[in-house]
BATIRO-670961 format. One record per residue: x negated, y, z negated of N, C-alpha, C in turn; residue in one letter. Coordinates in steps of 0.2 Angstrom, whole numbers, plus 5000, padded with zeros to 4 digits. Atoms other than C-alpha are relative to their C-alpha. Layout:
% BATIRO-670961
XYZXYZXYZa...
END
This chain:
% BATIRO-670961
499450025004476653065126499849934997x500450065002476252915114500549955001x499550064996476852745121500449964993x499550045004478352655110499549944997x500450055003477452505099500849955000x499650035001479152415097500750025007x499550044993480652345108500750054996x499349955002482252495105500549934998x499550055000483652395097500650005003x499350004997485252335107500750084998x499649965004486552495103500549975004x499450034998488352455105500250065007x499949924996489152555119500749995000x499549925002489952695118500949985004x499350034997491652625127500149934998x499750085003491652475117500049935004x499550064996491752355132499249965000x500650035004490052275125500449934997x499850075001490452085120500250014993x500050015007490252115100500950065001x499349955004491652275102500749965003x499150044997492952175115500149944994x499750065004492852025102500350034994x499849975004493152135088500850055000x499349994998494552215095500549965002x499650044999495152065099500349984997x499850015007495352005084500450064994x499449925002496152185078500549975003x499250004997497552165089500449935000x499750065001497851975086500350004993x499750015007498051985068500750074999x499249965000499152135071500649995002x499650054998500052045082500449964996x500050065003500051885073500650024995x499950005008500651945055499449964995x500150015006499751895041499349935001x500550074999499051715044500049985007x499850054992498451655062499649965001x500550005001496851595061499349994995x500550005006495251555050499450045004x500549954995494251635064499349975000x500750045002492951505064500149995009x500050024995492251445080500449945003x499350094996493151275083500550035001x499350005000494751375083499950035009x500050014992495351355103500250105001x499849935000496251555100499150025001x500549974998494651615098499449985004x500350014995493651505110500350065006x499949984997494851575121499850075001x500449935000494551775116499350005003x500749984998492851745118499750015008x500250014992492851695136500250055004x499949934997493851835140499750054998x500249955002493051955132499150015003x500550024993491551875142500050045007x499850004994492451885156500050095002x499849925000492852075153499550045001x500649975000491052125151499750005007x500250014993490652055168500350055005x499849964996491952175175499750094999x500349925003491252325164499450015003x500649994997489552285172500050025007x499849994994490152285188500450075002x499749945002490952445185499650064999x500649945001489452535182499450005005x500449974995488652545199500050075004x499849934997488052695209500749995004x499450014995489452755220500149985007x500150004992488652735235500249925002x500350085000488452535232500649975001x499250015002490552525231500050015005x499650004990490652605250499649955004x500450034996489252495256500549945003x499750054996489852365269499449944997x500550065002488852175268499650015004x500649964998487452255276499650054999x500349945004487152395266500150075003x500349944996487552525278500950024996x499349945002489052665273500450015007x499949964995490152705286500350064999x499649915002490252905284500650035003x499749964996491352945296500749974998x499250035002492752805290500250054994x499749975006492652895273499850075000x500149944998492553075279499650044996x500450005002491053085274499450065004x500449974993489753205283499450035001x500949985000487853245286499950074998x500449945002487053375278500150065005x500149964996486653455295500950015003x499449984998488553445300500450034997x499549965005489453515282499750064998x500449955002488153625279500250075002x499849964995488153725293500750065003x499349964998489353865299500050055006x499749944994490053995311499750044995x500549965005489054145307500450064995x499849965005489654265293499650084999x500449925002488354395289499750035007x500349954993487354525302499349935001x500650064998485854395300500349945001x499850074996486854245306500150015006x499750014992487354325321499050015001x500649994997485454385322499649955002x500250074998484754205321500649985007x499650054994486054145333499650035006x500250014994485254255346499450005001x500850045000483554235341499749935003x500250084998483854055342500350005011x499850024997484754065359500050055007x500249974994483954215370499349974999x500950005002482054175375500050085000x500549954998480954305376500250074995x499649965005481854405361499750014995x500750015005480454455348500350014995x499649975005481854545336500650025001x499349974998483654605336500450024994x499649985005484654715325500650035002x499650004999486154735322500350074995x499649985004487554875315500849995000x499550035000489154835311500550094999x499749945002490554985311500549994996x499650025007491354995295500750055002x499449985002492855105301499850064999x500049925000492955295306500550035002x499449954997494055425314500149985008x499950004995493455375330499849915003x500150064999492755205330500549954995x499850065006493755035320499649955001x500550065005492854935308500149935007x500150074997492154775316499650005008x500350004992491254825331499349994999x501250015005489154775331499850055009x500349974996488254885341499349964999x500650034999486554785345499450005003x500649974998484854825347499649945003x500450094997483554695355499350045000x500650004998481754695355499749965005x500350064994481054605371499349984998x500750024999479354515371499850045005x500549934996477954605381500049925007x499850034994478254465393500649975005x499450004995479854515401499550055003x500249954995479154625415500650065000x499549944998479954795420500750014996x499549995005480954815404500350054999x499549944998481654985409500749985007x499750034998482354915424501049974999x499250035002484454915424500049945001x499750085000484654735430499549934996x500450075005483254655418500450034993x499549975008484354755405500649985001x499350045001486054685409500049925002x500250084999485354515411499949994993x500050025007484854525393500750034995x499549985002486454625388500549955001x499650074998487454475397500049964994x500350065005486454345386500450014993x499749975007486854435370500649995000x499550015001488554445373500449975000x499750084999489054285379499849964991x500350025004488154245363500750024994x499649945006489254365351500949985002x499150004999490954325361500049924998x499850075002490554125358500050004992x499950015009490254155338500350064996x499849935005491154305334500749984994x499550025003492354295320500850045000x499349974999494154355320499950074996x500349944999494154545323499350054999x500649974998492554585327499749995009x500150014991491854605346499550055001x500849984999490354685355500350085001x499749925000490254895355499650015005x500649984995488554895366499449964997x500750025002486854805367499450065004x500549964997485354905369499549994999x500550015002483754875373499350024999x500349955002482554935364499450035003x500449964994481255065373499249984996x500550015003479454995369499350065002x500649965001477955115364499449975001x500450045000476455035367499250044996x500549995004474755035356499549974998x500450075003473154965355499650044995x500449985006471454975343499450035004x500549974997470055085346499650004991x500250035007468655035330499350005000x500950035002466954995323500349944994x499950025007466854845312499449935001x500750045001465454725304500049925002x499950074999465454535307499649954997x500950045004464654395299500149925002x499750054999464554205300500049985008x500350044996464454075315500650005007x499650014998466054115322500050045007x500349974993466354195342500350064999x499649934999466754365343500450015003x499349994996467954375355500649954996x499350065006468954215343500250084996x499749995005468954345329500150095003x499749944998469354515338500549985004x499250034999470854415347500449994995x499750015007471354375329500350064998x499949915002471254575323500550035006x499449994995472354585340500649984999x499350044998473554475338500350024992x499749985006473554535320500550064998x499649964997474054685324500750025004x499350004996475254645337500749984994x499550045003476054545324500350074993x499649945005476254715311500350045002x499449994996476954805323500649995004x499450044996478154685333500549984994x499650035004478654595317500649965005x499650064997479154455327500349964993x499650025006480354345317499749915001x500350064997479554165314500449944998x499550065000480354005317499749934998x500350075006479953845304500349935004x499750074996480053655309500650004993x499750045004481753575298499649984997x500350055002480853435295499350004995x500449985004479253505289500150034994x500050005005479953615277500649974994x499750045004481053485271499449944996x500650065001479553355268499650054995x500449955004478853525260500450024992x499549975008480253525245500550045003x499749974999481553605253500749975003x499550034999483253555252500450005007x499650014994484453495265500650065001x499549964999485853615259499650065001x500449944997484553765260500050005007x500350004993483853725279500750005004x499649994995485653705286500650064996x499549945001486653835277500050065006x500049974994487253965289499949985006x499750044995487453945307499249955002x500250055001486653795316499650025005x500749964998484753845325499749955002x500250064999484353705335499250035001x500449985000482753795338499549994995x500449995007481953785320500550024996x499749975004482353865304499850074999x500349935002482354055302500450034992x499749975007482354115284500350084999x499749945001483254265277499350065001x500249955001481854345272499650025007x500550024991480854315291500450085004x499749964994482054435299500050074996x500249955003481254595296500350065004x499449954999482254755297499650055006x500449944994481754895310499650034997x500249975003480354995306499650055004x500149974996479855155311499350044999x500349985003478255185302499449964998x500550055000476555095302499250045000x500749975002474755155294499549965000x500450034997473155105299499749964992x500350015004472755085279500449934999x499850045000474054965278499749915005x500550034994473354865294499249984999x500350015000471854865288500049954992x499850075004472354745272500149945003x499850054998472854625282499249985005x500550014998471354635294499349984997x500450015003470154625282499949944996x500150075004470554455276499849945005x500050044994470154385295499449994999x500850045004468854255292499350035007x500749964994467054325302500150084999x500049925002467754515297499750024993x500450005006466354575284500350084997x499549924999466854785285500150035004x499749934994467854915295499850054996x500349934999466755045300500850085000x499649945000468255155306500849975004x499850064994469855065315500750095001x499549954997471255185324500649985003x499350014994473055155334499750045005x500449964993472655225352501049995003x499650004995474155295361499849995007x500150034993474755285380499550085002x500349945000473955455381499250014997x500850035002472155385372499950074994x500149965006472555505355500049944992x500250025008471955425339500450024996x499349995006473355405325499549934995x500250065005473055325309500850004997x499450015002474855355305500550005009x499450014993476355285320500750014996x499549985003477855375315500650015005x499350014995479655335325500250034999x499549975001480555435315500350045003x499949934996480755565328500649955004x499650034997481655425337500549984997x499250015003483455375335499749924998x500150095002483455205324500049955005x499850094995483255035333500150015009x500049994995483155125349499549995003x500750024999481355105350499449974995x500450045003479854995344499450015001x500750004998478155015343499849915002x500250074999477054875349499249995002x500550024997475454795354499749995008x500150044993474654795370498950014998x500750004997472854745376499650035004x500149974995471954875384499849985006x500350014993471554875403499250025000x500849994997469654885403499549934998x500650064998468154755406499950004991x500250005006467454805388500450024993x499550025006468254775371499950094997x499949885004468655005362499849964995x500050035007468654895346498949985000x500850025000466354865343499849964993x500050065003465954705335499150004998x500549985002464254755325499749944995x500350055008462954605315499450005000x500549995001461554655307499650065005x500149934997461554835317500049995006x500050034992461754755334500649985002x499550034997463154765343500149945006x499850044994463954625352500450025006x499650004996464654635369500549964999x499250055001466454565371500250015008x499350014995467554515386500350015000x499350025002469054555385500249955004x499750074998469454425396500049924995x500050045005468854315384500650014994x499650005006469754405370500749985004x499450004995471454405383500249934997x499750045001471254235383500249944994x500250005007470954195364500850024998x499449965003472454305360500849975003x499550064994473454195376500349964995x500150075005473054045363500450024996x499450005003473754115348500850035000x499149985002475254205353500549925004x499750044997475654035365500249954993x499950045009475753945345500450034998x499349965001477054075342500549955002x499450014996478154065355500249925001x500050075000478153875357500649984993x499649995006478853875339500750025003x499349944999480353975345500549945007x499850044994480653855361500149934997x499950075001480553685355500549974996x499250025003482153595351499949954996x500150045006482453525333500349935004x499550064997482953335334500249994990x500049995005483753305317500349925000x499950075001483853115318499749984993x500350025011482753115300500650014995x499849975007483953175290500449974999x499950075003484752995290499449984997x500650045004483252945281500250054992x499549995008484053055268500549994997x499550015002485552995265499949944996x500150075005485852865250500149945005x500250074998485252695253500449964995x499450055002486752575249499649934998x500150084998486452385241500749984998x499550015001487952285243500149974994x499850065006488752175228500649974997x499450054998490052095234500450014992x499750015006491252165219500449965001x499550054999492552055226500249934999x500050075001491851895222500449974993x499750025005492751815208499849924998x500150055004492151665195500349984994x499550015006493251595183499749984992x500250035009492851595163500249924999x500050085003493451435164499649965003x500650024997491951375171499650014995x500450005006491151415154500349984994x499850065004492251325144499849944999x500550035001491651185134500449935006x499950074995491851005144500649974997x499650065003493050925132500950055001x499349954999494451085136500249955007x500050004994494351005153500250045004x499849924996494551175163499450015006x500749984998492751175170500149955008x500150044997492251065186500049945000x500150065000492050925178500749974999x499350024999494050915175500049964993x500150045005494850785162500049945005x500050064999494450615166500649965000x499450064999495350495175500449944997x500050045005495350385163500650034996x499749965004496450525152500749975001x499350014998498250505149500350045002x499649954995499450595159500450064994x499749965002500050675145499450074996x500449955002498250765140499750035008x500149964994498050805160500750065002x499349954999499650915159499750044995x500249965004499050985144499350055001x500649965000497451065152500150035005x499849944996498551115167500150064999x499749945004499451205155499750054998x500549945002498051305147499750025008x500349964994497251325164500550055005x499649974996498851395171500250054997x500149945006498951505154499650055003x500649945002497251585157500050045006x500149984993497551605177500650084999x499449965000498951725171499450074997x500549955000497351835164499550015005x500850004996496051775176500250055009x499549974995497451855191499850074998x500149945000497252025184499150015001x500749965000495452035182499649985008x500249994992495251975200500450055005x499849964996496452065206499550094999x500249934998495452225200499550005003x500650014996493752165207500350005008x499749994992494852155223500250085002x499949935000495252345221499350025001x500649984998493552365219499650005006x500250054995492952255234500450055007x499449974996494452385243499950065001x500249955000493652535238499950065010x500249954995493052605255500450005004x499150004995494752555263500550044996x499549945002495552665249500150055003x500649915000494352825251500050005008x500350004994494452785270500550075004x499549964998495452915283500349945004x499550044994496352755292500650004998x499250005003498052775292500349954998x499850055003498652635292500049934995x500050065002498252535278500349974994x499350025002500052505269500049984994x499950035009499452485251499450034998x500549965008498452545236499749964996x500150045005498552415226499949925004x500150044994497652245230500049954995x500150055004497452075226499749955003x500350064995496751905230500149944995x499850075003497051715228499349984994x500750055004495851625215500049945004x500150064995495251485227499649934994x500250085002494651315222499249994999x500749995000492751375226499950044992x499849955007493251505210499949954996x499650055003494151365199500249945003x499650054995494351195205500949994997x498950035002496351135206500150094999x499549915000496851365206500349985005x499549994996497551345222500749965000x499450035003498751215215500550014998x499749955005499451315204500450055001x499649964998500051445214500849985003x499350034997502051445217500250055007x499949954991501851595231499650015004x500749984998500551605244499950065001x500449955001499551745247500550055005x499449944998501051845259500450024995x499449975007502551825245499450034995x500249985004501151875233499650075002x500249935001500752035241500750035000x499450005002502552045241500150024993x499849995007502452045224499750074996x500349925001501152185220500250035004x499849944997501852285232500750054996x499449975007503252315218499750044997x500449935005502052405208499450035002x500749974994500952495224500650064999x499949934998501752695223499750005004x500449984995501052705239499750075003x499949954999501452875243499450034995x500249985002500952935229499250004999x500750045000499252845227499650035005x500349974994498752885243500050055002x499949924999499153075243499350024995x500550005006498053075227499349985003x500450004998496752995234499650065006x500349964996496653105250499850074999x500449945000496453255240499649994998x500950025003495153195230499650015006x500649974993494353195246499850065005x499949944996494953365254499850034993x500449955008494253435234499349985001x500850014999492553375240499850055003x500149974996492653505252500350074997x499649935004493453645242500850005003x499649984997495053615252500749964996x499350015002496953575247500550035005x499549994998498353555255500850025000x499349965005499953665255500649955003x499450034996501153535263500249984991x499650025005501453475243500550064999x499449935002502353635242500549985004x499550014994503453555256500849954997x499750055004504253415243500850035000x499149965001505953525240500550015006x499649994995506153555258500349945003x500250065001505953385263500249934999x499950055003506453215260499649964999x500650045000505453105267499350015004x500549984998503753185269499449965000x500750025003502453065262499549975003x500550014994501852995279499950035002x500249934995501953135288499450054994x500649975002500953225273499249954999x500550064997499753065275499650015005x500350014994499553075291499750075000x500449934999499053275292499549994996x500550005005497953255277499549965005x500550064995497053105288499650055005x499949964993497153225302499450064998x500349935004496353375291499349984998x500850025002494853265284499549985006x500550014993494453205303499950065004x500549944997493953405307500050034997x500249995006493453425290499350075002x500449964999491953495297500050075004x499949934997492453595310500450054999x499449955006493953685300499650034996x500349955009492653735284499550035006x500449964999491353795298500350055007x499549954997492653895311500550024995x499649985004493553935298500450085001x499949974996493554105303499850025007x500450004992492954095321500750015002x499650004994493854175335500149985006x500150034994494354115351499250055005x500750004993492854145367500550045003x499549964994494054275378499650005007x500449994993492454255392500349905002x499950084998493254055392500549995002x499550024999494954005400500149954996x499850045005495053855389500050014995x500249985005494753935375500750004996x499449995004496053935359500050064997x500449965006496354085350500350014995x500050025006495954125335499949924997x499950085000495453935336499849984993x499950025009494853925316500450004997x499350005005496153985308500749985003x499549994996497553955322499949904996x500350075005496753765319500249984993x500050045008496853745301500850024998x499349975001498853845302500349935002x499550064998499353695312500149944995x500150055003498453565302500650014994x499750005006499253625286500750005000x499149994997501053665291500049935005x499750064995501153495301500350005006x499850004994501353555314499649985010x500050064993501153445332499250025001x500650004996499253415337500050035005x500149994995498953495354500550065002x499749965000500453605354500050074997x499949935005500253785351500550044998x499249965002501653855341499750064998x500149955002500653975335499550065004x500449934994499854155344499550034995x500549965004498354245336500050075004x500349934996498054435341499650044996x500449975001496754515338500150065000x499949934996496954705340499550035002x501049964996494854755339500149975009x500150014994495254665357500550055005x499449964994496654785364500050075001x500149994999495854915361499750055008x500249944991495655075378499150005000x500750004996493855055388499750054997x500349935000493855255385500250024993x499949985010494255255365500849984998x499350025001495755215355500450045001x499349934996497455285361500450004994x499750025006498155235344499450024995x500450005005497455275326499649944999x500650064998495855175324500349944993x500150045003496755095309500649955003x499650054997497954995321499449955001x500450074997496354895328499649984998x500550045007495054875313500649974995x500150075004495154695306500950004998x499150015000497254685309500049945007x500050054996497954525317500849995000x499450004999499654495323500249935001x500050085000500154305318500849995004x499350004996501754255331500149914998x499550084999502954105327500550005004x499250034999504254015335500650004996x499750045005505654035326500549975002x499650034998506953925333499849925002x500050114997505953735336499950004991x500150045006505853635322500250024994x500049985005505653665305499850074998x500049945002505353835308500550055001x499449985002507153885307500249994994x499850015007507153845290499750044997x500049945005507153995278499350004994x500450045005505953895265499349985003x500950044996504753815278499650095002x500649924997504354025285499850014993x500449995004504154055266499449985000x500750034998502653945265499850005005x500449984996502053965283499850084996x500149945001501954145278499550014995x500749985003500954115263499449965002x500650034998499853985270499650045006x500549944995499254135284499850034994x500249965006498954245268499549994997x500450045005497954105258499549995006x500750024994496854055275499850065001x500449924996496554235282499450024996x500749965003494854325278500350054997x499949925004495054455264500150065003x500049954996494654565274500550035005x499650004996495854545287500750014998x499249984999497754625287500349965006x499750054996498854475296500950054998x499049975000500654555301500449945004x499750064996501754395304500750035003x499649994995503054395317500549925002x499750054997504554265321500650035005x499649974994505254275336500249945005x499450034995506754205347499849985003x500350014993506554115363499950045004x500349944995506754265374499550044996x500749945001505354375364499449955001x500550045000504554225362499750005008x500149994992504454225382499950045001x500249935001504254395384499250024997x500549995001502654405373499749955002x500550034996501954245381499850045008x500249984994501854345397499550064998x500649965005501154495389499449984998x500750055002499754375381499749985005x500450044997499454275393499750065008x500349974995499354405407499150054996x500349975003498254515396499349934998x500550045001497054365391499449985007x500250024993496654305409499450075003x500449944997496154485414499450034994x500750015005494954485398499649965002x500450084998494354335404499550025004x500350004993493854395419499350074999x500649935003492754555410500350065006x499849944995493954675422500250044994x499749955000494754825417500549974995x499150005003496154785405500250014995x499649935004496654935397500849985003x499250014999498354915407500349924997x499750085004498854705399499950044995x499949985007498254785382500650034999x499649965004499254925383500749985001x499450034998500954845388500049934993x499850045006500454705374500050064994x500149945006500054835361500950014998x499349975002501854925364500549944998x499750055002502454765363500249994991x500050015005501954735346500050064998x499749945000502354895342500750024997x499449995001504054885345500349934996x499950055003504254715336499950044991x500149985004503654805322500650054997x499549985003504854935321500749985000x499350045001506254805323500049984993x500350045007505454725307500050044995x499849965005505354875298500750024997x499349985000507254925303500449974997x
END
């Protein structure tokens, strides 16, 4: 690109607030004003000394107006406080409760050892099954022992499910884990060699190469690395949070029942010291030569082919350079092959630390918008306006007259400090603290400013917030802002729909709003997440039940509202009810006698705000009920969740809640 020879000339800008367009404008609107004559517009005239300085003065603020945004929330230390201005780290907005079959897969990737793959299927809804059930497969590593064994199989069925019951989403739950039956398979070969390398190094590699085409272990990446590598921060934490590393989509490879030694032999052949394969073979447990391993005989994801190392002193595979074969060790190879699978696994175990990714976030510099300097400080000496004042000497009646201009100009210099103090206010606007009783802001011009300003004043700085507080909407202003901030998040609040019912909502929609941005996070990443039933403090339907209250205004800590699930209520020994009572149906229960939800208006809008949160998917039947039913179904619930809790039997609590809801049903029809 050939380099500029010449200096680009000045252009005006494009919003005019450029010195040349405010003086020009200034002059428009004075002569408009004026009529006819007002003016020779020469420099001596005081009128347009005066313009000028404002028009100075105005540029200063247009300057200061154009900094990044970060620079506005910076405290006089440079640092942001995220949390005041619900604000939130990559790693923590990113992230979510799992959604797809590969979110729950990574969850248990990340949160069983020894788990080399896991698949999953989800039941879409049958005659005999209802949608949402996951039936899940497991691949173990070859270093679980005795992996037929019942109680090393309901140890890893445990794990799993504890897993599934803590991230599962509303109407979904476990249908069975099974672990999958491992085939085992080594190499029987000839091949050539070359180069200074050890033959057991590169026949552990051809091993370990192979384990890895049949196992298709799933691999685990540092954050950090492939952040350093170009890889953004919303990519590495989308979906759920993997404190183990990062597993990509495409990493998590599907079951496979089918594997050809030609294919294996591509890969083997780019291993550094391997020159050509003479002949290379899969050896079953039966020591039959395959060059094709074909599962399909087997029922899907039931069973896995895999790797093992033969049991003998000398290597079946023959490592041939220059027509002479090498002996090999397997011990050697053994411990070779140790080496790199422990470089796997290690991966898979080490816990991320995600303290770097403050080094991503923007770097604030303060700049004190707040400060305020008076254009009359750049007026000429002979105005007496400046520091040097008029001279003692002066008469009393040209010392009035310069109070007078200087008490003219503070009636302009007032607005353009008070907006630099809006500016200066910025991060107390955008903050979630409740109480900070204004919008609109101002401040004294002080004597450091202008000598003799504080003179001049006839209210001090209380009656003159007194005074702007006349023209502070507060309500409004501050509602306005808090979306803008809940819009950062895709989220809005349906309490404005509350205005009609309502008189005076506008702290109470305040304060919810405050309330909604400080578990910003955890409302967009449970959004659909359902309660834990293996936990007695658990809430349920804790995302959406959560975000119901927040929006509807209703009390912190008090449940008004009940979630049911129905895939939970579900007979041990199949459905007793059409399978379409219990795929992806939820039974939303209100109070209808405390509060505002006696009012005809307010259930309209609770009713649509379940409809607008619910997952698509989900069919929500809402329910308002009196204080005896309401009593009545907390026993029911409450009995029935206790005995879920406990992983017993309980077909009989369901089916007594079932009928319940049931019969609520046909009231509601009637």
């Amino acid at each position: 690109m050939k380099e500029r020879s010449h200096i680009l000339k000045i252009q005006p800008d494009p919003d005019g607030l450029d010195f040349a367009g405010l003086r020009e404008e200034g002059f428009r609107l004075s002569q408009e004003i004026s009529g006819d004559v007002w003016s020779d517009y020469n420099l001596h005239d005081p009128g347009v000394t005066i313009l000028e300085q404002l028009c100075y003065g105005l540029t200063d603020l247009a300057y200061r107006s154009g900094f990044d945004a970060k620079d506005y929330l910076a405290s006089p230390d440079g640092k942001i406080d995220y949390s005041r201005l619900a604000l939130c780290r990559p790693d923590e907005i990113f992230s979510c409760s799992p959604v797809t079959v590969n979110d729950y897969r990574k969850l248990i990737l990340n949160g069983v050892p020894n788990v080399d793959n896991v698949w999953i299927r989800v039941s879409a809804g049958n005659s005999v099954e209802p949608g949402g059930l996951h039936h899940i497969h497991v691949q173990l590593s070859d270093r679980v022992e005795d992996q037929e064994n019942p109680g090393v199989k309901k140890a890893y069925s445990d794990m799993v499910g504890k897993i599934l019951a803590a991230n599962r989403n509303l109407c979904e739950d476990l249908a069975c884990v099974m672990i999958a039956r491992r085939i085992p398979y080594h190499l029987r070969g000839s091949m050539e060699i070359e180069g200074g390398r050890a033959p057991a190094s590169i026949l552990a590699e051809v091993c370990f190469e192979c384990a890895n085409y049949l196992g298709r272990r799933v691999a685990v990446h540092s954050h950090r690395e492939l952040y350093e590598g170009g890889k953004s921060l919303e990519e590495l934490f989308t979906g759920p949070y993997t404190e183990h590393g990062y597993i990509a989509d495409e990493d998590l490879h599907p079951w496979a029942g089918h594997f050809s030694i030609p294919e294996l032999l591509g890969k083997v052949i780019r291993i550094e010291g391997v020159r050509k394969i003479e002949y290379l073979f899969f050896v079953d447990g039966d020591g039959n030569e395959l060059e094709i391993i074909d599962l399909d005989g087997e029922e899907e994801m039931q069973a896995v082919a895999c790797f093992m190392l033969p049991d003998t002193e000398e290597s079946p595979v023959g490592l041939f350079k220059g027509g002479k074969r090498y002996p090999v060790s397997m011990q050697e190879v053994a411990a070779e092959y140790e080496r790199l699978d422990y470089k796997i696994r290690s991966q898979r175990y080490r816990k991320s630390r995600f303290d770097w990714v403050g080094s991503g976030l923007p770097e604030a510099q303060y700049r004190n918008p707040g400060e305020y300097y008076s254009i009359q400080n750049h007026f000429p000496d002979v105005y007496g306006l400046n520091h040097h004042g008029v001279p003692e000497s002066a008469p009393q009646r040209r010392k009035a007259q310069a109070a007078q201009l200087k008490a003219y100009l503070m009636l302009f210099e007032q607005i353009m400090a008070n907006f630099l103090q809006g500016v200066e206010e910025i991060p107390l606007l955008f903050s979630r603290e409740e109480e900070i009783g204004k919008t609109v802001f101002h401040q004294h011009i002080g004597n450091d400013a202008l000598p003799g300003a504080e003179e001049l004043y006839l209210a001090d700085d209380a009656e003159m917030g007194r005074i702007v507080a006349g023209f502070d909407d507060y309500g409004d202003r501050r509602n306005r802002v808090l979306d803008y901030l809940l819009s950062l998040y895709g989220e809005k609040f349906s309490q404005n729909s509350m205005q009609h019912l309502f008189e005076d909502v506008s702290g109470e929609k305040i304060r919810n709003k405050i309330a909604f941005l400080g578990q910003i996070a955890e409302t967009g990443r449970d959004r659909f997440a359902a309660f834990n039933y293996r936990k007695p403090d658990s809430e349920n339907g804790m995302g959406l039940q959560r975000k119901l209250q927040i929006l509807l205004g209703l009390p912190a800590g008090e449940s008004h509202v009940r979630i049911v699930e129905h895939i939970l209520l579900r007979p041990s020994d199949g459905p007793a009810l059409p399978v379409d009572f219990y795929g992806y149906r939820i039974s939303v229960i209100f109070p209808s006698r405390e509060g505002r939800m006696d009012d005809a208006g307010f259930r309209k809008l609770a009713e649509e705000t379940v409809y607008l949160n619910c997952p698509a998917h989900v069919h929500p039947e809402i329910f308002w009920l009196d204080p005896e039913q309401f009593g009545q179904f907390d026993l029911h619930f409450g009995r029935w969740r206790e005995e879920k809790r406990k992983a017993n039997n309980a077909d009989d609590a369901a089916r007594h809640l079932v009928h319940f809801l049931l019969e609520l049903g046909r009231k509601k029809d009637a």
